[in-house]
SERO-4910 file (N, C-alpha, C, O; in steps of 0.05 Angstrom, whole numbers):
BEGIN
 pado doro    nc1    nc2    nc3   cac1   cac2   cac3    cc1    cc2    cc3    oc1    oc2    oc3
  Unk    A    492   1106    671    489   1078    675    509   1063    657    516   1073    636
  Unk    A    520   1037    665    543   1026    656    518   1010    626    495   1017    618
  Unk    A    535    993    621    520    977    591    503    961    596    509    947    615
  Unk    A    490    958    590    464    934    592    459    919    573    455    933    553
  Unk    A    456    898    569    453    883    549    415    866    550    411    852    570
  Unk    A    402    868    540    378    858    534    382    836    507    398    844    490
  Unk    A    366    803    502    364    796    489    334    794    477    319    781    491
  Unk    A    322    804    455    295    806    446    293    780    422    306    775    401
  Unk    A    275    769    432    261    749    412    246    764    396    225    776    402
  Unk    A    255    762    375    245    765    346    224    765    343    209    785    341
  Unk    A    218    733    341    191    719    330    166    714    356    171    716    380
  Unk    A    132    706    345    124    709    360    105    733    362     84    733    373
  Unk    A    115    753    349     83    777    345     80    772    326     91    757    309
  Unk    A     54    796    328     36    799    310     43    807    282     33    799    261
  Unk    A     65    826    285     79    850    261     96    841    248    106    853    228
  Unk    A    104    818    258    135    799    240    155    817    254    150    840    261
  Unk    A    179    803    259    210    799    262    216    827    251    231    838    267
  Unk    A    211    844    229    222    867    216    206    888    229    214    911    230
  Unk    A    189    883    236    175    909    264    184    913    291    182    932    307
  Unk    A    195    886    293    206    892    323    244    895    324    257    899    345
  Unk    A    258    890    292    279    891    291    285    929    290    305    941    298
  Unk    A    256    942    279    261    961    274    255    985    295    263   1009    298
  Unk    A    239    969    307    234    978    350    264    978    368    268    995    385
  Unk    A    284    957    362    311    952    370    326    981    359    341    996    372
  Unk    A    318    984    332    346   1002    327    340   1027    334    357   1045    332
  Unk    A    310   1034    343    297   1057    355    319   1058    384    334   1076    391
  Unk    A    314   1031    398    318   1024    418    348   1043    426    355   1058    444
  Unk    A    357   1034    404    392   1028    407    398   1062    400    418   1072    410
  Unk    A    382   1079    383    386   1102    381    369   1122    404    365   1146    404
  Unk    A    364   1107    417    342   1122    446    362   1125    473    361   1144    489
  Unk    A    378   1105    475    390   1094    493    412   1087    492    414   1062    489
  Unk    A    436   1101    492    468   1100    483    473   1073    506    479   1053    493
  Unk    A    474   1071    528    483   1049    541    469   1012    536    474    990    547
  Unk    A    447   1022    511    442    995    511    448    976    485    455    986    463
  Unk    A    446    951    487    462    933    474    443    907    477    432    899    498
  Unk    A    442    896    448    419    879    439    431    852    435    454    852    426
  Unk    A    417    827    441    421    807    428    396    796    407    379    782    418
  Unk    A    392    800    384    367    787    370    367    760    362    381    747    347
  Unk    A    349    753    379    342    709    375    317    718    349    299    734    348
  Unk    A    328    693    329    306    693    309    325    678    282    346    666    284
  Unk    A    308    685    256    330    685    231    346    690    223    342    702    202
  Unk    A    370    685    229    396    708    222    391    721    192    401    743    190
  Unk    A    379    713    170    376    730    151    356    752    148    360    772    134
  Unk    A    339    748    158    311    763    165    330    788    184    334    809    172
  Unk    A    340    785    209    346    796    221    369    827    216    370    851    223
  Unk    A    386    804    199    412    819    189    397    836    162    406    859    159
  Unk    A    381    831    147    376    842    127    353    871    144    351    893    134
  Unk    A    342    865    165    321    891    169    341    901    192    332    921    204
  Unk    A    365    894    202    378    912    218    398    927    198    400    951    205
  Unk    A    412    921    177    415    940    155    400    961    144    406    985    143
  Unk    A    376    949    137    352    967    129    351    995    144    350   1017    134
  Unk    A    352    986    175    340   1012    197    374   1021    216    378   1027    240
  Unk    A    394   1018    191    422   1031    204    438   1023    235    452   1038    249
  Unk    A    428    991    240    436    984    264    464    989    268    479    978    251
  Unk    A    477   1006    290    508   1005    294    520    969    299    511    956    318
  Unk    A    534    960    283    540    932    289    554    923    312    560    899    314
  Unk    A    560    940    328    587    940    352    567    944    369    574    946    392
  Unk    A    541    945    366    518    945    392    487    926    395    466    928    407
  Unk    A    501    902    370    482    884    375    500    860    356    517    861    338
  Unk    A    485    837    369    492    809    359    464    794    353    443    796    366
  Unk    A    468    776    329    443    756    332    441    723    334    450    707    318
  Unk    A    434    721    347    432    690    354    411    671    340    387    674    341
  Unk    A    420    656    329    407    643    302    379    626    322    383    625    346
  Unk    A    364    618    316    335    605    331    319    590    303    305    602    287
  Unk    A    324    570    300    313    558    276    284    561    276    274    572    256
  Unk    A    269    553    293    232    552    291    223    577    319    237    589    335
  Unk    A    193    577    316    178    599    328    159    587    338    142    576    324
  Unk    A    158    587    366    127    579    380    103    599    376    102    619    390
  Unk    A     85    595    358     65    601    367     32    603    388     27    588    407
  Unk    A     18    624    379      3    618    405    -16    593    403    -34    586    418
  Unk    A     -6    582    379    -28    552    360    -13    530    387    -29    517    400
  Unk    A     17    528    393     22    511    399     16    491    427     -2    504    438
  Unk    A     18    478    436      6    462    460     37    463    480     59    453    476
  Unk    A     23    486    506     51    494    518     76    471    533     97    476    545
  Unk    A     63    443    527     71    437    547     94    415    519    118    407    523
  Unk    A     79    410    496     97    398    481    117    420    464    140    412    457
  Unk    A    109    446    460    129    464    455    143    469    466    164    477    457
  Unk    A    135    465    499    162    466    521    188    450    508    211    458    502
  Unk    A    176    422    505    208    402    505    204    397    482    203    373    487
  Unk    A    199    398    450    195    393    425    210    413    405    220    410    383
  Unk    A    204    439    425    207    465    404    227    484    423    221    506    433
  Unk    A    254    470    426    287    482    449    298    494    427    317    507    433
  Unk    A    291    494    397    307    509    383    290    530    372    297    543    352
  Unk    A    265    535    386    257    564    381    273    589    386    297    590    394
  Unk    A    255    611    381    276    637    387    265    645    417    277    662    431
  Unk    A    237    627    424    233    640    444    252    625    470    263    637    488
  Unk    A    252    597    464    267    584    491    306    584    483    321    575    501
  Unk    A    314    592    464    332    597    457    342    614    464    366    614    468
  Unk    A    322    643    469    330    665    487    337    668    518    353    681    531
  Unk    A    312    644    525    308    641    559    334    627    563    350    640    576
  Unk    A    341    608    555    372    589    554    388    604    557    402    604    578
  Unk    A    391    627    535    419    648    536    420    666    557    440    671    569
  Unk    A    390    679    563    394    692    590    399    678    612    410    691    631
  Unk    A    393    647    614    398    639    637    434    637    645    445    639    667
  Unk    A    444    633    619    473    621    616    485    639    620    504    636    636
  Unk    A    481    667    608    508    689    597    508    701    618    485    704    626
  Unk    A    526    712    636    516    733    661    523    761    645    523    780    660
  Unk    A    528    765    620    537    790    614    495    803    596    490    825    585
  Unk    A    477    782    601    454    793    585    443    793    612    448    779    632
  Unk    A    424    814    606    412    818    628    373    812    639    363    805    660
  Unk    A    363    818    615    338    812    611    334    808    586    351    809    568
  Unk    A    302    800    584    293    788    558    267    806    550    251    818    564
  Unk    A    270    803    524    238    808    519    232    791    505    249    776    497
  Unk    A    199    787    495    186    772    479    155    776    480    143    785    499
  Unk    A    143    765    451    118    776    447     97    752    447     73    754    450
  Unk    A    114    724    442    107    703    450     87    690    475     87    697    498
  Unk    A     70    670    461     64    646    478     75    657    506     98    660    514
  Unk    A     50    664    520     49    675    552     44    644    568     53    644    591
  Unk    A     32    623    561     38    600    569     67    573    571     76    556    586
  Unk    A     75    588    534    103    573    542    125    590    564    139    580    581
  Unk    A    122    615    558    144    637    571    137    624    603    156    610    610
  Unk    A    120    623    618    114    613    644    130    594    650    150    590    664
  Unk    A    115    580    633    127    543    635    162    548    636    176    542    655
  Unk    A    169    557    618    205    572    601    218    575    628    236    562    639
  Unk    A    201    604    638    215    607    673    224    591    691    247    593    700
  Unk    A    204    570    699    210    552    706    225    539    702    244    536    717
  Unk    A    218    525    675    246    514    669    271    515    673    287    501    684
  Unk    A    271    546    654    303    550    647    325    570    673    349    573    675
  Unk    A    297    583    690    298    616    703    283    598    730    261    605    738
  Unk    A    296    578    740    286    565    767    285    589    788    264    599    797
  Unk    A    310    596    795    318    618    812    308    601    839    312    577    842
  Unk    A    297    616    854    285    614    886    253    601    880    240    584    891
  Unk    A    250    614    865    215    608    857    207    577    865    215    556    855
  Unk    A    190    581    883    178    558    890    147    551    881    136    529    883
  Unk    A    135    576    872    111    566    853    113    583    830    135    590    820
  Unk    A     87    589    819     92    587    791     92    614    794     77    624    811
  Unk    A    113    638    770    116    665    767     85    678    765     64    667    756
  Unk    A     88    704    774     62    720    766     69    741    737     92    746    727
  Unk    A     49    750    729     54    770    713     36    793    723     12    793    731
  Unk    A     54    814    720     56    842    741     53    864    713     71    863    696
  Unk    A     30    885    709     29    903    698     30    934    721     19    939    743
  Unk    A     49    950    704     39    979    726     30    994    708     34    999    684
  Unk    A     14   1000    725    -19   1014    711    -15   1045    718     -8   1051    741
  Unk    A    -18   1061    705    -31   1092    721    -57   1097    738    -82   1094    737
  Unk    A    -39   1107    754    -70   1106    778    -79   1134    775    -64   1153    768
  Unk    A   -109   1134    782   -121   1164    779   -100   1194    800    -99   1218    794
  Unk    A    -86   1181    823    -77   1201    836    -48   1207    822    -35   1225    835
  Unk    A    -35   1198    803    -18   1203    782      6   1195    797     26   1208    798
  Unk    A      2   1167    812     14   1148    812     19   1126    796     13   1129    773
  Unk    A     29   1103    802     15   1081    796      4   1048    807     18   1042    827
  Unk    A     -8   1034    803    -17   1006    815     -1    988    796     -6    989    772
  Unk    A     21    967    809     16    939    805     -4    925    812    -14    919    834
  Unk    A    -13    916    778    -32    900    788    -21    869    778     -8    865    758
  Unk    A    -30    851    797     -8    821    796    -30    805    805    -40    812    826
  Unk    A    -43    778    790    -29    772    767    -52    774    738    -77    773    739
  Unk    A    -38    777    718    -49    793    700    -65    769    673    -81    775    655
  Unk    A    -58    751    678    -60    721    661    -41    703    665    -50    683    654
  Unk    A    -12    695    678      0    679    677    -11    652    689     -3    631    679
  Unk    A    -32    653    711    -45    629    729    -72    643    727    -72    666    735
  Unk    A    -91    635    720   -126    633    721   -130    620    738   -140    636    754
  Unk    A   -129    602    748   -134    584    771   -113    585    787    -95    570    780
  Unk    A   -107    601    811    -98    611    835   -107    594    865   -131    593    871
  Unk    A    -85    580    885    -97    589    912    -87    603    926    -68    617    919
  Unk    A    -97    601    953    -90    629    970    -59    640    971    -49    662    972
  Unk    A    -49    613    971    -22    611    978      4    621    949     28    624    949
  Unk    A    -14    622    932     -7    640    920     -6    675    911     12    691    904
  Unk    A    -39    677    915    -33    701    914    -24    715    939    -21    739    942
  Unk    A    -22    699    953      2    714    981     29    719    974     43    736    983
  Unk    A     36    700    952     63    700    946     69    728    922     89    743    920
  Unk    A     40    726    906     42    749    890     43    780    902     56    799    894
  Unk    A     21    778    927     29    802    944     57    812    947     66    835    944
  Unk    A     68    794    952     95    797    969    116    814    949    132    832    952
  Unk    A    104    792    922    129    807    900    125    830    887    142    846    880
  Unk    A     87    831    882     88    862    880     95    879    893    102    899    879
  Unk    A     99    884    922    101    899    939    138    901    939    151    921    946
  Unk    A    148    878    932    168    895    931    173    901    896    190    919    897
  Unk    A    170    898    880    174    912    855    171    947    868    189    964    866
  Unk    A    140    951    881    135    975    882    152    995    902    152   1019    901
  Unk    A    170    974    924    190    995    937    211    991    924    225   1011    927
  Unk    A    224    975    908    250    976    901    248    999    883    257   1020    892
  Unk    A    233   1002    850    218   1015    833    215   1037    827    220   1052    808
  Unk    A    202   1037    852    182   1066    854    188   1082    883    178   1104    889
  Unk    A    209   1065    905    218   1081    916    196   1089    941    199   1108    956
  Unk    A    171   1069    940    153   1066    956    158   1050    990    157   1025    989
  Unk    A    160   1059   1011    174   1049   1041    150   1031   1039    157   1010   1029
  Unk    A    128   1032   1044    111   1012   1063     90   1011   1034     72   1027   1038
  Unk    A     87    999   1012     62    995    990     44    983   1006     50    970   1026
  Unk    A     15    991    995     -4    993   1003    -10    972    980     -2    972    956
  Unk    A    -29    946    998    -30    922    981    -69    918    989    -79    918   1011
  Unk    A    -84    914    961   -106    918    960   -115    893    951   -103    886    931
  Unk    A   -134    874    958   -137    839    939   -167    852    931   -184    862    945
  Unk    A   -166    847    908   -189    851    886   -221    834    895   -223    809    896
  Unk    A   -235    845    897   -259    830    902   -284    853    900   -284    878    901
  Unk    A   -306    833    897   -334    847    889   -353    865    913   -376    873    911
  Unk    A   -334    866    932   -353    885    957   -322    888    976   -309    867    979
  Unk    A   -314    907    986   -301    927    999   -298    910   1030   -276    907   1041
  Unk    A   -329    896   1043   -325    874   1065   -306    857   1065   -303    843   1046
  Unk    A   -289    854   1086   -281    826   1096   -289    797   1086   -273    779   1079
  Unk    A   -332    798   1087   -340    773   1084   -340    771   1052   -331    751   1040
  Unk    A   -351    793   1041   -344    792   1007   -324    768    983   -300    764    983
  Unk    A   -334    764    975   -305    752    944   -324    719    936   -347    711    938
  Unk    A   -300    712    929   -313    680    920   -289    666    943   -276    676    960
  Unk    A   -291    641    935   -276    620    959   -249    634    965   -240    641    987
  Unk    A   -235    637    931   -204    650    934   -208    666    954   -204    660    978
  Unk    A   -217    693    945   -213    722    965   -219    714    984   -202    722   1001
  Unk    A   -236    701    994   -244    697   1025   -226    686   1034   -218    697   1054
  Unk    A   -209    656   1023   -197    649   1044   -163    654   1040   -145    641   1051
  Unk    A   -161    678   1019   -135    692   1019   -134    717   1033   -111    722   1040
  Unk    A   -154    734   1039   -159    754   1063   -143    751   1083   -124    766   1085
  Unk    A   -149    733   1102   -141    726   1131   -102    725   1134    -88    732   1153
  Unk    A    -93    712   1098    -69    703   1094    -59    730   1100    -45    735   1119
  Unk    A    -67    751   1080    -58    774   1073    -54    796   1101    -35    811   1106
  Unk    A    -79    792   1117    -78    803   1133    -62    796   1159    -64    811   1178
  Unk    A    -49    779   1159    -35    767   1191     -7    775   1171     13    778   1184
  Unk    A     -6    778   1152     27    785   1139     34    808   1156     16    825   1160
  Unk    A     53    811   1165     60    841   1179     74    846   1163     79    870   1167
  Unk    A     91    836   1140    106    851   1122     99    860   1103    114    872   1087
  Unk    A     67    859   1097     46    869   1073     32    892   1090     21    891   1112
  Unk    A     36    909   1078     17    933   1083    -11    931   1069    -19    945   1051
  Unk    A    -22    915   1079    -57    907   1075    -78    916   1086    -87    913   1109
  Unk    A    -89    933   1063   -106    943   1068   -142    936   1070   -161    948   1079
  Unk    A   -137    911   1057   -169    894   1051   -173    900   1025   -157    912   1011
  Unk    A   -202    890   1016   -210    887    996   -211    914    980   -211    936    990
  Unk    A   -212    907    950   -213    924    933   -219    927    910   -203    922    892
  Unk    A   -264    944    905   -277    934    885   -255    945    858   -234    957    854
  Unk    A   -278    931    844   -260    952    814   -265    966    805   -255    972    784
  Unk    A   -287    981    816   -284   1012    797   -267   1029    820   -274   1052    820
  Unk    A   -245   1022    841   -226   1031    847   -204   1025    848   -186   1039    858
  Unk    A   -200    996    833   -175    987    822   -148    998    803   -127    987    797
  Unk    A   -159   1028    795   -135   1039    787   -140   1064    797   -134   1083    782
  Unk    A   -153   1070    823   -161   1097    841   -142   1112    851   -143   1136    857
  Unk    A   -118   1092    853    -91   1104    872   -100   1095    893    -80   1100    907
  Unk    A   -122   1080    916   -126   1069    938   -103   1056    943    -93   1059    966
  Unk    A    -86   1037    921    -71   1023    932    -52   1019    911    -59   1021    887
  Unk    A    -23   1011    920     -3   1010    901     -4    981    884      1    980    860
  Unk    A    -10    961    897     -7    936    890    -39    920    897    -48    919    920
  Unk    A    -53    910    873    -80    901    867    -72    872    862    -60    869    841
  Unk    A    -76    845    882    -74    825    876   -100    808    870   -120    815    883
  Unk    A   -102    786    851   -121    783    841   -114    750    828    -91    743    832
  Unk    A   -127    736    816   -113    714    796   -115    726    776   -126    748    771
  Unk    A   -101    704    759    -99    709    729   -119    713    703   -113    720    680
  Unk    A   -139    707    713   -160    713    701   -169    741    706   -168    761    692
  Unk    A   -178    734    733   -196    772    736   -174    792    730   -183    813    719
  Unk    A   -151    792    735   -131    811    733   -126    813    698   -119    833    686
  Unk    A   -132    789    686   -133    787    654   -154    811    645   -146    830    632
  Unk    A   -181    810    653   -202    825    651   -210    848    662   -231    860    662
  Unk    A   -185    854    672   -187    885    691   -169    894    676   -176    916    666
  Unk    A   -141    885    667   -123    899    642   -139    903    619   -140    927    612
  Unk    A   -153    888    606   -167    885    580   -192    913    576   -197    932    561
  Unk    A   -202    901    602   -233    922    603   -214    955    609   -215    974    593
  Unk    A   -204    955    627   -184    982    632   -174    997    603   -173   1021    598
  Unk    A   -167    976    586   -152    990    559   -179   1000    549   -186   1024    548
  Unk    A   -199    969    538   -217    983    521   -236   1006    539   -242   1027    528
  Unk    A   -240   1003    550   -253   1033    563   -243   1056    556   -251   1071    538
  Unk    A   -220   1057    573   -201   1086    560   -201   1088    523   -206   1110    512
  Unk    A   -196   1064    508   -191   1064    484   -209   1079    471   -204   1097    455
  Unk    A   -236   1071    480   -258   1080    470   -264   1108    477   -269   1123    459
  Unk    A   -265   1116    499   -271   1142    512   -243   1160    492   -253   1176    476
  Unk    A   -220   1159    493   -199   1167    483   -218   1172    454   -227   1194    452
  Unk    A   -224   1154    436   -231   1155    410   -263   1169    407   -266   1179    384
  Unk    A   -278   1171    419   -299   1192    421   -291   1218    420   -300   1233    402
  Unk    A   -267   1228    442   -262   1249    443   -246   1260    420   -246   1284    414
  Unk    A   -234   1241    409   -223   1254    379   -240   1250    355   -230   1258    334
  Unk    A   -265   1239    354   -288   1240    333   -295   1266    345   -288   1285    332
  Unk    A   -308   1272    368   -319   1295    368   -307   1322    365   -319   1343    361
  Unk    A   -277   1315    367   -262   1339    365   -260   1350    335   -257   1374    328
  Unk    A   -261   1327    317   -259   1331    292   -285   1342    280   -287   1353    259
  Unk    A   -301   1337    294   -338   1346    286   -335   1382    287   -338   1400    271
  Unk    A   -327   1378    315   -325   1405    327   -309   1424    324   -308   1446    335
  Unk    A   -292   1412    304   -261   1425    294   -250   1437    313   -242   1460    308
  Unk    A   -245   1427    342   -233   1444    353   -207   1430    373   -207   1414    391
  Unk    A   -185   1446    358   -158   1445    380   -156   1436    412   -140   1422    424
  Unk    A   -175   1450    420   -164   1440    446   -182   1416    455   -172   1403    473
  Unk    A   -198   1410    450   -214   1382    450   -194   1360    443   -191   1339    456
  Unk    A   -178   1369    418   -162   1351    405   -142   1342    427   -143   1322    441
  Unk    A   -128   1357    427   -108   1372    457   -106   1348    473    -90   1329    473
  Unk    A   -135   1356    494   -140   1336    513   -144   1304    503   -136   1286    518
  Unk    A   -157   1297    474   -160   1273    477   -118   1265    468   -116   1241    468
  Unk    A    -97   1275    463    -81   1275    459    -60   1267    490    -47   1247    496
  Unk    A    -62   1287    502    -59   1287    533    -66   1262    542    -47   1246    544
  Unk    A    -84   1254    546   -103   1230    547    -87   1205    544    -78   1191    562
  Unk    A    -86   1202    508    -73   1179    499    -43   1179    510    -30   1160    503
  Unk    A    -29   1199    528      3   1197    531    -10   1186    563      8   1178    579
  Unk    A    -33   1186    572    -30   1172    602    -41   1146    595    -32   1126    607
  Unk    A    -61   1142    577    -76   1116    583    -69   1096    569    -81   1075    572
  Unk    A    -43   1098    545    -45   1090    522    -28   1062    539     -5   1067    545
  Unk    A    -39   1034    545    -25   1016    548      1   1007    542     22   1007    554
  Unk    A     -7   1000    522      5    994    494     46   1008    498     67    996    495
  Unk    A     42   1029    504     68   1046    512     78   1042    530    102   1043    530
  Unk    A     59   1033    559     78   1026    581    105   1006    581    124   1003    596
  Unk    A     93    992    553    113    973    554    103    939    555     97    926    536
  Unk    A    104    934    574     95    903    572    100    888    597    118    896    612
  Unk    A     81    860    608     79    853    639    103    838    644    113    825    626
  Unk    A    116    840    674    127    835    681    132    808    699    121    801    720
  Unk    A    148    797    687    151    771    701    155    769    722    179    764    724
  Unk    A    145    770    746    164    777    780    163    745    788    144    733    778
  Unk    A    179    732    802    198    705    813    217    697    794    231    678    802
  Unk    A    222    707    768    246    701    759    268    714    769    266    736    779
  Unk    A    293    702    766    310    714    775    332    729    759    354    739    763
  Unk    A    319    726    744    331    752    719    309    769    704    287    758    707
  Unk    A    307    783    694    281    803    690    273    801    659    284    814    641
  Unk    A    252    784    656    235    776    638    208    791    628    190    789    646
  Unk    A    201    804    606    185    826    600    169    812    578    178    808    556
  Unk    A    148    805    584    128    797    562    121    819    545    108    833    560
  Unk    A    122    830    524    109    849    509     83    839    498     77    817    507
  Unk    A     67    850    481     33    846    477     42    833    456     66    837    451
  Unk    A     27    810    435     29    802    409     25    827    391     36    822    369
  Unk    A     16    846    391      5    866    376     32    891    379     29    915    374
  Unk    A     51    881    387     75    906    400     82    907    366     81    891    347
  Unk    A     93    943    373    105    956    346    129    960    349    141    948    367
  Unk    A    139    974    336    167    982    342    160   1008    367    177   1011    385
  Unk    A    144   1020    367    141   1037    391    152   1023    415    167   1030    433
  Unk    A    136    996    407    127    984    438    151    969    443    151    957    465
  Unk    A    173    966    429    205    950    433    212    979    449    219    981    472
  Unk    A    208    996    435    227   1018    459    225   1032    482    241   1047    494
  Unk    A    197   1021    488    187   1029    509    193   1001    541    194   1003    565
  Unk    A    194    982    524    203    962    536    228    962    549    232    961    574
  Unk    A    248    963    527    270    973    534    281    994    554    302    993    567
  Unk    A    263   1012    553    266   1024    580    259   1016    601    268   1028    620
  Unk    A    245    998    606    228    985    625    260    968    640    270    968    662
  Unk    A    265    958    620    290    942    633    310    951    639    326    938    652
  Unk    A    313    976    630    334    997    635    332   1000    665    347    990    682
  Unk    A    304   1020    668    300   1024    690    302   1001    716    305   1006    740
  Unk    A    298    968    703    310    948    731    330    950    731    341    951    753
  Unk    A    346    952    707    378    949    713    391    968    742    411    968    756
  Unk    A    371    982    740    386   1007    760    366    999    787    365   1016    805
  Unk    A    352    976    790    343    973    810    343    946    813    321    935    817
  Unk    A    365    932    811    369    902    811    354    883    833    350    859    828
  Unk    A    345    895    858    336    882    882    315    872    870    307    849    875
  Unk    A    308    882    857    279    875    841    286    843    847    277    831    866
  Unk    A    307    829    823    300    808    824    321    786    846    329    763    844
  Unk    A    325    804    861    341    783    888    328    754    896    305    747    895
  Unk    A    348    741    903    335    715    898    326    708    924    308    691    925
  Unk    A    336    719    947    327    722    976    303    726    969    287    708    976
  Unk    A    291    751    952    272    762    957    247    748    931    228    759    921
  Unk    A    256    726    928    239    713    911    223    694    920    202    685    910
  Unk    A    241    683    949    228    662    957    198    666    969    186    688    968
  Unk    A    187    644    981    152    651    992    164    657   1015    151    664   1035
***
């Protein structure tokens, strides 16, 4: 693969600026073709990319005077706070054609709003955020949308269909995805107002491979490649999904330790390399027209390099974010 350039906002997690500077130089020693821009403090920055032996001929930093937090009110941090690191980043990706994507750990309400803004593209409503999940048949499910809109109508999550489904053939190399809309009974007549009167949308799509409804204790079954949903329930299907596994994962290594035994350990080990969230990386922005990667507030340096691959892997599948293919 030729060079890629990613710009990562600094500021904004949980771990401070020197956890995720030091996730970059993992990054940068994981991945010979990639190449960093860091938005944030230039002294903070330059002093913890010394620290962790950054090659200097494979990253630049872009100075960002202030930091949105998640305290702030998204809509006056939008136009108040242009010299953050977080909209300071979105600016540069929009401008440079030599960067390619972004990351950030930041305000999931300003980053939305940001898209818009700065990352108009084709997008005619508001971006979704797209997690891929492991599915029990050792596949996986986009599930879209994950929190970016709580309050959804139909006519949206038709639009979210559309873009999961193609994330999942460009991606994953999937011809016809199998598109499943989240609801509390498997029926047609089932859901609340949304599902009911987004059903009918989904189903007259002939370019959606729709299959109908889909409860949730089969939402990560492998039934279906792409689980659409709003931002809320799809908020609480990521959340409850982690802590479930988290917990089940962490029993099995108390008991293994009781029981002193290896291969108990083993499996709950095995385990944590399929379920462990946290590693996949971080949700994906789909209607931007450049490829925008929310990482968790709680991301480590693990979770910068796992990201990084994430964007690796669009770089080599650019349709992703075609702007034909953005429109409704």
């Amino acid at each position: 693969m030729s060079e890629v350039k990613i710009i990562l906002d600094t500021r904004g997690g949980d771990k401070g600026a020197e956890e995720l500077v030091k996730g970059a130089a993992l990054a940068l020693e994981r991945f010979p073709e990639l190449k960093l821009a860091l938005a944030g403090d230039r002294g903070v920055i330059g002093s913890a990319a010394k620290e962790n032996g950054m090659p200097e001929d494979r990253f630049e930093i872009i100075e960002a005077a202030t930091e949105i937090t998640n305290y702030d009110d998204p809509a006056q941090a939008l136009f108040k706070k242009t010299d953050s690191s977080m909209l300071v980043s979105m600016e540069t990706l929009a401008k440079r054609g030599d960067i390619f994507g972004m990351i950030t750990c930041g305000n999931t309400a300003v980053l939305l709003s940001g898209v818009i803004r700065y990352l108009p593209g084709e997008t005619r409503v508001r971006p979704a955020l797209a997690a891929v999940l492991p599915a029990q048949n050792g596949k996986f499910t986009c599930l879209v949308d994950t929190g970016a809109t709580v309050d959804c109508n139909p006519q949206m999550l038709h639009h979210f269909a559309r873009l999961g489904t193609q994330l999942m053939r460009d991606m994953y190399g999937i011809a016809s995805p199998r598109v499943g809309l989240l609801s509390n009974g498997a029926e047609p007549t089932k859901g609340n107002k949304l599902v009911k009167e987004t059903h009918p949308l989904l189903a007259a799509d002939e370019t959606l491979g729709f299959i109908g409804n889909v409860e949730g204790n089969n939402a990560l079954s492998g039934v279906c490649d792409v689980l659409v949903c709003d931002g809320f329930a799809g908020n609480q299907v990521l959340k409850v999904t982690e802590g479930t596994a988290m917990r089940i994962m962490t029993d099995i290594m108390v008991y293994a330790r009781r029981a002193k035994s290896r291969d108990i350990a083993a499996l709950g080990e095995h385990l944590m390399g399929i379920y462990d969230i946290g590693s996949l990386g971080g949700g994906i922005v789909l209607g931007s027209p450049k490829p925008v990667i929310k990482a968790r507030g709680s991301a480590d340096a693990k979770a910068v390099v796992s990201v990084c691959g994430m964007l690796l892997n669009m770089a080599a599948h650019k349709a992703v974010f075609d702007a034909e293919k953005n429109k409704i």
